[in-house]
C-alpha positions in Angstrom: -19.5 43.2 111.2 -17.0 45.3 109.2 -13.1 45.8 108.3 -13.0 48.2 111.4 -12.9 47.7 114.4 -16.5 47.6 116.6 -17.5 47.8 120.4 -18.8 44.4 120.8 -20.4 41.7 123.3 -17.7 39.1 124.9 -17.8 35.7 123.0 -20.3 33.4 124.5 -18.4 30.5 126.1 -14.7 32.1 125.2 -12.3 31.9 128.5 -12.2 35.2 129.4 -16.4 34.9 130.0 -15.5 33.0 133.4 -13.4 36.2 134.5 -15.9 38.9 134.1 -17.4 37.9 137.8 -16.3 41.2 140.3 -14.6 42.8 136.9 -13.9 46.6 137.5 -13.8 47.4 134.0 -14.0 45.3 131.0 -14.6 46.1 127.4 -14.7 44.3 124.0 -14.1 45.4 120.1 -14.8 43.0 117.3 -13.0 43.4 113.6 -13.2 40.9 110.6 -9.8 39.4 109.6 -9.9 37.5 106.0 -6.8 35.7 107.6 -8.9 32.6 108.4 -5.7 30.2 109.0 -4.0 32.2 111.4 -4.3 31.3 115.4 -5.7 33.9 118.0 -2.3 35.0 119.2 -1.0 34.8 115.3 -3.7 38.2 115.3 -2.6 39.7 117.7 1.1 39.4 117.0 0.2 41.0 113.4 -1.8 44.1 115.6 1.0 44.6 117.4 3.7 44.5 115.5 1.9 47.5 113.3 1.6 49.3 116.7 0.7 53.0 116.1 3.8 55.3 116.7 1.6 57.4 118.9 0.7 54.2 121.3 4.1 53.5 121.2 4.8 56.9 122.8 2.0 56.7 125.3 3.4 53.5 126.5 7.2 55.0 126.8 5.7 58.1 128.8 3.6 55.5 131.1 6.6 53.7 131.8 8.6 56.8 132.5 5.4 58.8 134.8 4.9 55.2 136.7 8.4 54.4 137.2 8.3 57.4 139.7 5.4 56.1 141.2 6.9 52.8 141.8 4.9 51.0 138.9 7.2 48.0 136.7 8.5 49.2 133.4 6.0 47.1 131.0 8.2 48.2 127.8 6.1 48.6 124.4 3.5 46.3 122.8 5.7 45.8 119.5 8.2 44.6 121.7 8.5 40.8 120.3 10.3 38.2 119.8 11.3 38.1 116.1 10.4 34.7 114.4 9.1 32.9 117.1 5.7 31.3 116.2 2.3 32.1 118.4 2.0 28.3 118.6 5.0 28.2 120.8 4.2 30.9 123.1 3.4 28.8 126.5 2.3 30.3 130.1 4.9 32.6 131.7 6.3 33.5 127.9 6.5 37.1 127.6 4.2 38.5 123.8 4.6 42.2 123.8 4.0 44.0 127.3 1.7 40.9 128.6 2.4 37.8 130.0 0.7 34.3 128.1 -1.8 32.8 130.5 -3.3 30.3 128.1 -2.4 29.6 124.0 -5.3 27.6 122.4 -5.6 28.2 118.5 -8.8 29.9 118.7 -8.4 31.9 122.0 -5.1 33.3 123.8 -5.2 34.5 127.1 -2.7 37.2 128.0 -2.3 40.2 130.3 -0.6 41.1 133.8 -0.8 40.3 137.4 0.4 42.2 140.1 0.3 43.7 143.5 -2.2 46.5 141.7 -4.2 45.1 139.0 -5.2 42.0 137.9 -5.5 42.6 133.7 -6.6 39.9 131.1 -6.7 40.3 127.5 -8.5 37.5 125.4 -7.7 37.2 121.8 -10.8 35.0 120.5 -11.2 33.9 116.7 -14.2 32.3 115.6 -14.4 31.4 111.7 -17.4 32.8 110.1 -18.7 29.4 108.2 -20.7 31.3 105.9 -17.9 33.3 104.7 -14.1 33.5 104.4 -13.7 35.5 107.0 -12.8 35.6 110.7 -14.0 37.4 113.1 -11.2 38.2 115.7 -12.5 40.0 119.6 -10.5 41.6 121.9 -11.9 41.3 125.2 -10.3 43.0 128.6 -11.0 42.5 132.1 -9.6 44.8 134.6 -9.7 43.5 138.8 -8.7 46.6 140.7 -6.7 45.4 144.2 -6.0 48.7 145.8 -6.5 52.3 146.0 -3.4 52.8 143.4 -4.9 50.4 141.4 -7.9 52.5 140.8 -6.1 55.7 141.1 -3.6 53.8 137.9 -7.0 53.1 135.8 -8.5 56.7 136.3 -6.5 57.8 133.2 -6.1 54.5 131.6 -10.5 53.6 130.7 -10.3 55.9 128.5 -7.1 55.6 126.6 -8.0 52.3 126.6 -11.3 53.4 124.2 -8.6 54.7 122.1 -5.9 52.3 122.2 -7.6 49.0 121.5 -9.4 49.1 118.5 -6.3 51.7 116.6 -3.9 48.6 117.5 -7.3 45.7 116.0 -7.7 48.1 113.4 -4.7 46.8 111.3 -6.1 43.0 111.0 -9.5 44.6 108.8 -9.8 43.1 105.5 -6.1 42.4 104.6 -4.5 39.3 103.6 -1.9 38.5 106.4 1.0 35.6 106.1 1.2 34.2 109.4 
């Protein structure tokens, strides 16, 4: 494993596992964080909060392009609250773009469900024992319910190669405070 981000295999017996049944798309990328005390949504509140401008201004001019197509305004993924702690993000609380399905220390569920798409990100930590270090994976599952649905992810598979591991990149090999 390295400091960067890698495509990798979903987490044997991590949540998001049960949801890959009937997926349309799913992918998963792998980076090593040295931040071994930090929760699963603790990561991923440090990723995107160092969003890349250029994501930033995708999301903006998907918001704008689906907004004409009748598709909810999701906002940007830096958009947080400030100062409130991962442990007290609950199901329905809003991190980001995504909605919190599940909070557990070592694996958040989060994502978006509506008339189109079904989308579930998983955050999964798992402490390497024979190191300091912790590995963090990103996993995705995509269920498509509808022809815009599928029309919507056309573009979106492979910005998505491009998107996820620049926002994971930023948790490789630096020394976080939660």
């Amino acid at each position: 494993m390295h400091h960067h981000p890698v495509e990798s295999a979903v987490p044997p017996g991590s949540r998001i596992a049960d949801r890959l049944a009937g997926a349309s798309f799913h992918d998963s990328w792998s980076i090593i964080s040295d931040a071994t005390g930090l929760s699963a949504l603790d990561h991923f509140i440090l990723a995107a909060r160092k969003t890349p401008r250029w994501i930033e201004i995708c999301m903006r001019a998907r918001n704008l392009v689906g907004g004409l197509a009748g598709l909810k305004n999701l906002g940007t993924l830096s958009a947080l609250k400030p100062g409130k702690p991962a442990a007290s993000y609950g199901p329905g609380d809003r991190v980001g773009i995504f909605t919190v399905f599940e909070n557990t220390f070592d694996e958040a569920l989060i994502g978006d469900d509506d008339k189109h798409l079904k989308v579930v990100l998983s955050i999964h930590r798992k402490s390497d024992i024979s190191s300091l270090d912790t590995v963090i994976t990103v996993t995705t599952v995509v269920h498509v319910k509808n022809a815009l649905g599928r029309l919507y992810m056309l573009p979106v598979k492979p910005m998505h190669r491009l998107i996820a591991p620049a926002v994971l990149s930023s948790l490789g090999g630096r020394t976080h405070a939660a």
